[in-house]
C-alpha positions as CSV (number, residue, x, y, z in Angstrom):
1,X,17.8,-9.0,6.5
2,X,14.1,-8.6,5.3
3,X,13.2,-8.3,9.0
4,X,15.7,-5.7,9.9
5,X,14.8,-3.8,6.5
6,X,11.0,-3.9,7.6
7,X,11.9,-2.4,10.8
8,X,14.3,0.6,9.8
9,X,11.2,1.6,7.3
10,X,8.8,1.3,10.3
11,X,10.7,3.2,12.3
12,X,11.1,6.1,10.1
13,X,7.5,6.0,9.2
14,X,6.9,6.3,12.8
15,X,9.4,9.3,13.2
16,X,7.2,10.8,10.4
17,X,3.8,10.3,12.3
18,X,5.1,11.4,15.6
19,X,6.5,15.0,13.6
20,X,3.0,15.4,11.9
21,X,1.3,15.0,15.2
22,X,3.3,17.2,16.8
23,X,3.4,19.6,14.0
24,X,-0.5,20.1,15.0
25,X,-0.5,20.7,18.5
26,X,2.6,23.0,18.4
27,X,1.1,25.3,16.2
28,X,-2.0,25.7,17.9
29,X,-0.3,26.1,21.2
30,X,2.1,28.9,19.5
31,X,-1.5,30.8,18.4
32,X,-2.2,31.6,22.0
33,X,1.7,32.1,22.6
34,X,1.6,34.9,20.1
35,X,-1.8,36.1,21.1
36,X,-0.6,36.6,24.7
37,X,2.0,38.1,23.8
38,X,0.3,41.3,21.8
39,X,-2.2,41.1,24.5
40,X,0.6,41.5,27.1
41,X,-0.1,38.6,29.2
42,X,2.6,37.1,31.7
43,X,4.0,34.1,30.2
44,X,5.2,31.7,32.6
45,X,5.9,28.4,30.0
46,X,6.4,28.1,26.4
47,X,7.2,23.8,26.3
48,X,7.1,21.5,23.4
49,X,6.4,18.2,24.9
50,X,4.8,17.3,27.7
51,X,6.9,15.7,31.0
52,X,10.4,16.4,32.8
53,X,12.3,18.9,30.8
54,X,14.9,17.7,28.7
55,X,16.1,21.3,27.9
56,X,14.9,24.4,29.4
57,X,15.9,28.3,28.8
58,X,14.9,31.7,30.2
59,X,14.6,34.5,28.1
60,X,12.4,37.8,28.5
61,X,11.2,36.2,31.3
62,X,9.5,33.3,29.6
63,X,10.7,29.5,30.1
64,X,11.4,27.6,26.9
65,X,11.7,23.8,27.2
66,X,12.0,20.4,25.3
67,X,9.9,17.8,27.4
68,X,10.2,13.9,27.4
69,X,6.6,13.1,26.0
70,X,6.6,13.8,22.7
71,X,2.8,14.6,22.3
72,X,2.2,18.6,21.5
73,X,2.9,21.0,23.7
74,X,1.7,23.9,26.1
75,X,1.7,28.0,26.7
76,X,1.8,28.2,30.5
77,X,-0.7,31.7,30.9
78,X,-1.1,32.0,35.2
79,X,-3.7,35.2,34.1
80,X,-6.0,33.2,32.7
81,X,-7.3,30.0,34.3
82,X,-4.2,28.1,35.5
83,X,-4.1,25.0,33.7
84,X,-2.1,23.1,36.3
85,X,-3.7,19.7,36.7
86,X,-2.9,19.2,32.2
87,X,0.5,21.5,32.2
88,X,2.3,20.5,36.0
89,X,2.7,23.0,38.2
90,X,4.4,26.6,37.0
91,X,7.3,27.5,38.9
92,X,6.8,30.3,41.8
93,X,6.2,33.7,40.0
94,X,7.6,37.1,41.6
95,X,5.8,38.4,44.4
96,X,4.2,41.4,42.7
97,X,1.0,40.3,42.0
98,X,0.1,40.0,38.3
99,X,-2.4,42.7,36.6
100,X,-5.5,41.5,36.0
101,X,-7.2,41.1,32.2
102,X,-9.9,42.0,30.2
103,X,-12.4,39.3,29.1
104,X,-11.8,40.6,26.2
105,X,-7.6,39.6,26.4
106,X,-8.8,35.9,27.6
107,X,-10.9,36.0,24.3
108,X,-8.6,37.3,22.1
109,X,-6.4,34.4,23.4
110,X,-8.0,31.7,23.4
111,X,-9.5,32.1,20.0
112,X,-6.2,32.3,19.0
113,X,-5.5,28.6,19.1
114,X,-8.5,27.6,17.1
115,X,-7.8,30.4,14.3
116,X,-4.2,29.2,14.3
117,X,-5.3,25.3,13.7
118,X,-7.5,26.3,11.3
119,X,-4.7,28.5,9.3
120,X,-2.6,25.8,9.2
121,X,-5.7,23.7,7.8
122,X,-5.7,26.2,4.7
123,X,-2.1,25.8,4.7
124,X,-1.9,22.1,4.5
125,X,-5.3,22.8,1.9
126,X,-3.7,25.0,-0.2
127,X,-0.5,21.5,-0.8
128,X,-3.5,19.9,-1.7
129,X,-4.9,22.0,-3.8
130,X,-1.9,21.8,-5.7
131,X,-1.1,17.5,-5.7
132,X,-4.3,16.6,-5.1
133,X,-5.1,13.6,-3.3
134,X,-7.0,10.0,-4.2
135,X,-10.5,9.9,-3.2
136,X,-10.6,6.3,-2.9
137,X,-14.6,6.4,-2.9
138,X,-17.0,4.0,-4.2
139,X,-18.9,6.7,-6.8
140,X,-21.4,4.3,-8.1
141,X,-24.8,3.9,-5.5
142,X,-25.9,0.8,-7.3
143,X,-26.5,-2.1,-5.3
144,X,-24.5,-5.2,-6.3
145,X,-25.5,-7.6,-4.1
146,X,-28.2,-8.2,-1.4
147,X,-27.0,-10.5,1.4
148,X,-29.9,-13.5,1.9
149,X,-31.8,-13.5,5.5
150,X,-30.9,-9.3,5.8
151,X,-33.0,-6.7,5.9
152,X,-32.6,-5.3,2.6
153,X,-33.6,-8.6,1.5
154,X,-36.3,-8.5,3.6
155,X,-37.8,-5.0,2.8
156,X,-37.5,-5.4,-1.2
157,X,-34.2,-4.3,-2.4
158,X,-32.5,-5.6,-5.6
159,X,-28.7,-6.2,-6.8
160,X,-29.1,-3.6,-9.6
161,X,-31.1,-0.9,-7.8
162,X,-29.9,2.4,-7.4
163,X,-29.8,4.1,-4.2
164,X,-30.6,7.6,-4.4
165,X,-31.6,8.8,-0.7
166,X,-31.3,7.0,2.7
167,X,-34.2,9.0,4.8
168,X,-34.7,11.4,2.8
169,X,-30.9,12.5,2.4
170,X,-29.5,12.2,-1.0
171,X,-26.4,9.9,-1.5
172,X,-23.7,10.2,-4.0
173,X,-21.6,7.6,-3.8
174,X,-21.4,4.2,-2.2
175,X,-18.7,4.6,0.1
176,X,-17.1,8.1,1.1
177,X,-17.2,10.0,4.7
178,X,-20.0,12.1,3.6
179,X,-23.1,11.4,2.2
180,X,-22.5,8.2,0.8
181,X,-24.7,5.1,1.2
182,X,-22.3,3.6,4.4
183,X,-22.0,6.8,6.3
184,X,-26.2,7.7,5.7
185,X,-26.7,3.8,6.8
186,X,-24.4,4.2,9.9
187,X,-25.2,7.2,11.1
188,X,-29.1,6.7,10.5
189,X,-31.7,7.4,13.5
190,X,-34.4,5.6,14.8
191,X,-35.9,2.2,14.0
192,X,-36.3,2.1,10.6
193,X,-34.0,3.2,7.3
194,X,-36.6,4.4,4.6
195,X,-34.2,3.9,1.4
196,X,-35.0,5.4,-2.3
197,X,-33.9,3.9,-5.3
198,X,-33.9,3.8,-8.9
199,X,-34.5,0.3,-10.4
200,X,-34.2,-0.7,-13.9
201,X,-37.3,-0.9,-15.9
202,X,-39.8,1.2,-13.6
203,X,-40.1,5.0,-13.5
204,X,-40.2,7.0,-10.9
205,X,-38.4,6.0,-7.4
206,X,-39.3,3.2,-4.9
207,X,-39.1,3.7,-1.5
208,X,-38.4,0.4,1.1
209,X,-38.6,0.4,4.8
210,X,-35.6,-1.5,6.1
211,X,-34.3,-2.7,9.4
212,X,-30.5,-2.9,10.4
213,X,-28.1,-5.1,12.2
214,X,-25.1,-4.1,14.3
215,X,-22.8,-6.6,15.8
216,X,-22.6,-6.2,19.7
217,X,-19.3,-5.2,21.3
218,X,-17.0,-6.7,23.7
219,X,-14.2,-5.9,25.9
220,X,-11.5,-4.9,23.5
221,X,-14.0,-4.4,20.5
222,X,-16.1,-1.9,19.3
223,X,-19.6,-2.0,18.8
224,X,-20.6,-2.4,15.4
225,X,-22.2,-0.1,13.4
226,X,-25.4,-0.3,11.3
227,X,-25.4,-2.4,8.1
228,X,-28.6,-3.9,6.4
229,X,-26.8,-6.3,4.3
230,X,-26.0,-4.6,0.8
231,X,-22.7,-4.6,-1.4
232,X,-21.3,-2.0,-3.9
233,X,-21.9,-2.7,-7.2
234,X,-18.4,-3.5,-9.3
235,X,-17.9,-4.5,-12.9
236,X,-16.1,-7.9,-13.0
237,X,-13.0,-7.5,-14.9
238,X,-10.3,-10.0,-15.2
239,X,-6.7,-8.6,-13.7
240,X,-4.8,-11.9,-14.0
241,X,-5.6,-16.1,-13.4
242,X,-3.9,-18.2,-11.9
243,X,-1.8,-20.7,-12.8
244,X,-4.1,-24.1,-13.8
245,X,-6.6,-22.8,-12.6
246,X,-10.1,-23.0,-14.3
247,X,-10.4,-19.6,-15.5
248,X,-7.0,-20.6,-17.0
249,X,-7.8,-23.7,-18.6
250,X,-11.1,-21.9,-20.1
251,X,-8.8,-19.4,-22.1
252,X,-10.0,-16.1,-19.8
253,X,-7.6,-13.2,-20.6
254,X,-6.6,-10.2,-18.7
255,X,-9.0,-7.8,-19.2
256,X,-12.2,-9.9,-19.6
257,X,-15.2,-8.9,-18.5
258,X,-17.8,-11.3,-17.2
259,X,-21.1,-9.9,-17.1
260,X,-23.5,-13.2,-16.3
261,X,-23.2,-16.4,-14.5
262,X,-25.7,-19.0,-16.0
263,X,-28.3,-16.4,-17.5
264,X,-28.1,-14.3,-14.1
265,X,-26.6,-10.8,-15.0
266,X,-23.7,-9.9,-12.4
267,X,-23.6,-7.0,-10.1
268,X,-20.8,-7.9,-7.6
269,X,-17.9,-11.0,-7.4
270,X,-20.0,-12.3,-4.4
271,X,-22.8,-13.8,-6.3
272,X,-20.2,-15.5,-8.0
273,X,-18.4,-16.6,-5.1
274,X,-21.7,-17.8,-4.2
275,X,-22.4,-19.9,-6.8
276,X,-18.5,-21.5,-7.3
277,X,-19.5,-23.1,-4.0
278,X,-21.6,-25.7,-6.2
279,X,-18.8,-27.4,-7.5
280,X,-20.4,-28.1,-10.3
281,X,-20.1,-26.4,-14.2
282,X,-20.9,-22.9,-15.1
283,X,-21.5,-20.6,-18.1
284,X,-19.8,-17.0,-18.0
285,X,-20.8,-15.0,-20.5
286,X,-18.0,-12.7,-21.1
287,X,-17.0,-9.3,-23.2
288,X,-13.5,-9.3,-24.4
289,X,-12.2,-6.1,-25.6
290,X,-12.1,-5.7,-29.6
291,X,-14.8,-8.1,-30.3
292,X,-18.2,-6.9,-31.0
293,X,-20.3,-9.8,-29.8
294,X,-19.8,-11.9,-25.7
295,X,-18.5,-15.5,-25.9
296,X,-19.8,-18.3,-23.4
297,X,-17.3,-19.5,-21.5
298,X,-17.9,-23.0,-19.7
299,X,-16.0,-23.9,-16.8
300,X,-16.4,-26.0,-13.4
301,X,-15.1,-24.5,-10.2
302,X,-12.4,-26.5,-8.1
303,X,-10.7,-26.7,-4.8
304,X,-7.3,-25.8,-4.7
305,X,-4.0,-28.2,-3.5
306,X,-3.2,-24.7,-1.7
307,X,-3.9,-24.0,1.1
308,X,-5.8,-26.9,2.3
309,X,-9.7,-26.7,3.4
310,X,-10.9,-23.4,1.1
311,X,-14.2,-23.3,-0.9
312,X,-13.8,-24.4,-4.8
313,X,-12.3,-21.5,-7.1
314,X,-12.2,-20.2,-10.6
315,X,-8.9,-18.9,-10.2
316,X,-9.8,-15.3,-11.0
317,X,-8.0,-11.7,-9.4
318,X,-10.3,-8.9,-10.6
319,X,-9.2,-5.8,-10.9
320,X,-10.3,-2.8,-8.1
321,X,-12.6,-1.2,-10.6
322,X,-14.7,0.1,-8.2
323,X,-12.9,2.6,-5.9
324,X,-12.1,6.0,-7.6
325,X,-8.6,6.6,-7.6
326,X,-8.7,10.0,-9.1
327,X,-6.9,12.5,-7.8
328,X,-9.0,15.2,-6.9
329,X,-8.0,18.6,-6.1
330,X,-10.6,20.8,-3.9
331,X,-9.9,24.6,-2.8
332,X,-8.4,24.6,0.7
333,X,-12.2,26.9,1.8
334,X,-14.0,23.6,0.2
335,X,-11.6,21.4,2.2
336,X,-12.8,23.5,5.7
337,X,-15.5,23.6,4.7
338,X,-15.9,19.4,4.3
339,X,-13.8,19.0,7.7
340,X,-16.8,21.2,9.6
341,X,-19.5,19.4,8.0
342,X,-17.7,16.0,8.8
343,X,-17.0,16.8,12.4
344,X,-20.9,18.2,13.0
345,X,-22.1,15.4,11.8
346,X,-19.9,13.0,13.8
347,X,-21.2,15.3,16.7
348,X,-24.7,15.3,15.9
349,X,-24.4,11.5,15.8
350,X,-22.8,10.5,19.1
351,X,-24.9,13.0,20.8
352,X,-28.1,11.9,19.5
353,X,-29.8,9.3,21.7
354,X,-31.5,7.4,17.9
355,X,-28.5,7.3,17.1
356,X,-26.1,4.0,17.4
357,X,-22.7,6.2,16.8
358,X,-21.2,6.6,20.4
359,X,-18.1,7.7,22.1
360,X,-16.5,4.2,21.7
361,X,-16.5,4.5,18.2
362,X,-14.2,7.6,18.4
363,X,-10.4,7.9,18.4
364,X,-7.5,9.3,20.3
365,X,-4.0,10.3,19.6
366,X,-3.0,6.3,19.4
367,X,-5.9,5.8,16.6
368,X,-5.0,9.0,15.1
369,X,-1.1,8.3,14.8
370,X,-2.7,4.6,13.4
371,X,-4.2,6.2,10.8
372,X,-1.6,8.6,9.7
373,X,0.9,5.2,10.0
374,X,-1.2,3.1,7.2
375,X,-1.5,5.9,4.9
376,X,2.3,6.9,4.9
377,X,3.0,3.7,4.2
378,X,1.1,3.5,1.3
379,X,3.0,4.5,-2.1
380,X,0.3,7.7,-2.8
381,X,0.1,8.0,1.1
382,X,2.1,11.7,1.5
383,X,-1.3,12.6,-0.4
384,X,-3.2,11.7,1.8
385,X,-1.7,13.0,5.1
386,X,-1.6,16.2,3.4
387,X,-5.5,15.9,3.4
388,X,-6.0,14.0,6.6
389,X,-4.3,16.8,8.4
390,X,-6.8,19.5,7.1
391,X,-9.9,17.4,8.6
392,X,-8.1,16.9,11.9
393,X,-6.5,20.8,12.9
394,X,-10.3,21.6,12.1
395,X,-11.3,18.7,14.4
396,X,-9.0,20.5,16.6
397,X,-10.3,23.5,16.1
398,X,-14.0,23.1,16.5
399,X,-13.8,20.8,19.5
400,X,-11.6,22.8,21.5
401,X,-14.4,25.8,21.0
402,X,-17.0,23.3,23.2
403,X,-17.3,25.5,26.2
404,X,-15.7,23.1,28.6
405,X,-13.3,24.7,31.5
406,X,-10.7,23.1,30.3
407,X,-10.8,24.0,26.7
408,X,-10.4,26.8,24.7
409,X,-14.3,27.4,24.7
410,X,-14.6,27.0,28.4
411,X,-11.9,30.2,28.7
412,X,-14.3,32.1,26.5
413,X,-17.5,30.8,28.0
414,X,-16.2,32.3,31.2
415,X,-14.6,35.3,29.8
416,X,-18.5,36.3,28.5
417,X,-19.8,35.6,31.7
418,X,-17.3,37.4,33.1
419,X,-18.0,40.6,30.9
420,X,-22.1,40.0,31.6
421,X,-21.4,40.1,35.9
422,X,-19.0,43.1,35.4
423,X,-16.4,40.7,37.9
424,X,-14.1,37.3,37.4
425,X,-15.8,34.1,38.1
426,X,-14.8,33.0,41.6
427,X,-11.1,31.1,41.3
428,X,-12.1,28.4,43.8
429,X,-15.3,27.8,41.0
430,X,-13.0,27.4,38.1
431,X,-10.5,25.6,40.2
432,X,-13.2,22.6,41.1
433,X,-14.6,23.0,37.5
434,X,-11.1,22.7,35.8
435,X,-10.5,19.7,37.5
436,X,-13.3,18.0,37.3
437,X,-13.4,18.5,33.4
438,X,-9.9,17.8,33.4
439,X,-10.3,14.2,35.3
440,X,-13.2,13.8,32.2
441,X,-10.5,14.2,29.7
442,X,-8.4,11.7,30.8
443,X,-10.6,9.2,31.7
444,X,-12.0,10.0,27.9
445,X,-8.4,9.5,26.5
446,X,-7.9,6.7,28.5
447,X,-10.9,5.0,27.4
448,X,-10.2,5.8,23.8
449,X,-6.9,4.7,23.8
450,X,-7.9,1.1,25.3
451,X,-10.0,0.9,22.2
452,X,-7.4,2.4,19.9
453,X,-4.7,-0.1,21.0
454,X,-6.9,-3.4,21.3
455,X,-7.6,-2.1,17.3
456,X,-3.9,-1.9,16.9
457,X,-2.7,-5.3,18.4
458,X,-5.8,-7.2,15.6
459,X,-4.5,-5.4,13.1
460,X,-0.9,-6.3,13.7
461,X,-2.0,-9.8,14.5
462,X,-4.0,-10.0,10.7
463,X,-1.1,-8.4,8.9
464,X,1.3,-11.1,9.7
465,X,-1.6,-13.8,9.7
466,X,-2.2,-12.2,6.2
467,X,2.0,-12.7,5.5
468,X,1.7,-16.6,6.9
469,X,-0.9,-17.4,4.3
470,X,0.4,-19.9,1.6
471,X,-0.6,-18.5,-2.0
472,X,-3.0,-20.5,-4.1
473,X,-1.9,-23.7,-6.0
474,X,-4.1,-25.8,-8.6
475,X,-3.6,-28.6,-9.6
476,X,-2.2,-29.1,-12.9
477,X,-3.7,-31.0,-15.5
478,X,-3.4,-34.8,-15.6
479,X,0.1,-36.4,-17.6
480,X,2.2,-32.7,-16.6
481,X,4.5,-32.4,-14.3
């Protein structure tokens, strides 16, 4: 029954994906639909959906339909640069030939689209503006562990040290999509990441030259990005133990906080992790809440009975005191404004040739609908489709203004050069161009999507390997049952 309730909830949160997407498309298609028609343009198609027509109407002329495909739509516009090789071909149109337009008609219309996508970006800003939506960003730029044999090890840098700039760039938080310390890292140029921090007890701020690693990519995997071997900083603070467990047996409350391990003051759980692997007895020093002075708290790590084969334990959840959950609530012009900046630099990155970011690191309509799936199933998650679909119709936007044939920008590129030769671009030109651009696109989308599903099989395969695992059992002390 579980198994049947599971699927009737993943079913409706795909319904829900599928409408948002949709949602999108449609109303950027519908900006040139309403642009051509004040521009009085010949309208041969108005279809939501792409494929064989489920449902199709006549009226003023124009053919409405409902296609099989549900992924956006299209405005079928024979006086501008047929679109056949994306749309099908339009049925035969009346023998009169059709008037010809100004550049300045294609302009108006194509633009139209863009404006419209980003409209509906202020739109979906302005919700925001009004529920807000979580963050979930790593604020704090302190280091809270250095991973041994990495780079940062190598070049100097310290659990406790502060980032403040990654070449030059300052950072303000750890993690975020902008100008935090994993995006500056990622996204870095050249050979070398010069990094700027703060560090306790010297003035002034240090600057270390650092190399990177990136794992290779396969097949079905992405290559990785770059990474020089540093963790966020997070204060260490008990959410629950478990049951016999060390931390149990050593009287460690909900709400600790363990701030050293044997003298060494404590950044990040993964020098403790580190050091449980010992197996052999430790001191926490620990700050419990109400009580002016820490306690010492000895205890001795231990395997568990379950699951077989781990490393030895305390016993210890700690609570996610590290991500910001927030709610934040930015104007729906700061939101734009975020999405551009975001998409330039994404951009700037997979075009640059320093640069590891490249097109197989970007995502399609299956990585898109992905992403909207996880965060509608998560219990704030309506937040954040609210703000997802801000930064993607202006994702929309902007990249259908690269002047390529078959986007909105190539219809204005040739509209200008139309208006500078004072005649139309020849139609056997935009013909070959069209479809050559075209075959580009789909072989992009293709190649995307093979990325975007190989990502989507792992993940499914890791959430029920995650579901499989057998929770953690200690053994309870010696004469209980």
């Amino acid at each position: 029954m579980d198994f049947i309730w599971t699927l009737i909830k993943g079913g409706v949160v795909l319904i829900q994906v599928i409408l948002v997407f949709n949602v999108l498309i449609v109303v950027h298609e519908l900006g040139h639909f309403l642009a051509a028609r004040w521009r009085g343009l010949k309208i041969d198609k108005f279809q939501v959906w792409f494929g064989k027509c489920l449902w199709k109407k006549r009226i003023g002329g124009v053919q409405y339909g409902l296609g099989t495909i549900p992924a956006g739509g299209f405005v079928a516009l024979p006086q501008m640069a047929p679109m056949e090789v994306l749309e099908g071909a339009n049925e035969k149109i009346e023998a009169e030939a059709l008037a010809p337009i100004s550049p300045l008609d294609k302009i108006i219309v194509a633009i139209a689209g863009p404006l419209f996508s980003i409209l509906l970006a202020l739109v979906f800003g302005m919700v925001v503006w009004v529920v807000g939506y979580p963050k979930r960003v790593i604020e704090s730029t302190v280091i809270g562990f250095v991973q041994e044999g990495s780079p940062a090890e190598e070049a100097g840098l310290m659990a406790g040290d502060e980032i403040v700039t990654i070449n030059g760039d300052e950072v303000h938080q750890f993690f975020g999509m902008l100008d935090s310390v994993i995006e500056r890292i990622s996204m870095s140029e050249g050979e070398i990441i010069r990094v700027g921090v703060r560090r306790p007890g010297e003035g002034g701020i240090l600057y270390f030259d650092s190399g990177f690693l990136k794992e290779g990519g396969g097949l079905t995997t992405r290559p990785g990005l770059r990474k020089i071997g540093i963790g966020n900083h997070m204060s260490l603070v008990v959410e629950s133990v478990l049951k016999d467990s060390p931390a149990e047996r050593a009287g460690l409350l909900p709400g600790d906080e363990v701030v050293a391990a044997n003298g060494t003051k404590l950044y990040s759980d993964q020098v403790l992790v580190g050091m449980t692997k010992a197996e052999v007895p430790m001191m926490l020093e620990v700050m419990r809440e109400g009580e002016a002075a820490s306690r010492v708290v000895e205890l001795t790590p231990v395997r568990p009975i379950q699951p077989e084969g781990v490393d030895p334990m305390l016993g210890i959840r700690w609570s996610n005191t590290f991500f910001s959950e927030a709610l934040d609530h930015p104007t729906p012009i700061a939101q734009v404004v975020f999405s551009m900046r975001l998409i330039w630099r994404t951009i700037s990155a997979v075009a640059s040739p320093d640069s590891d970011v490249s097109v197989k690191h970007l995502s399609g309509p299956v990585g898109i609908s992905n992403h909207y799936f996880s965060m509608l199933r998560a219990p704030d998650g309506w937040r954040m489709v609210f703000w997802f679909s801000v930064v993607l119709n202006v994702n929309l936007a902007v990249l259908n203004m690269l002047p390529f044939p078959v986007l909105d920008g190539g219809h204005i590129t040739m509209a200008l050069a139309e208006m500078i030769r004072r005649k139309p671009v020849n139609i056997r030109v935009i013909e070959v161009l069209q479809t050559a651009c075209a075959l580009l696109l789909i072989s992009f989308m293709i190649f995307v999507t093979w990325f975007d599903s190989a990502d989507t099989v792992r993940d499914v395969g890791n959430s029920m390997a995650q579901e499989e695992l057998l929770p953690i059992k200690f053994a309870p002390p010696a004469g209980t049952q």
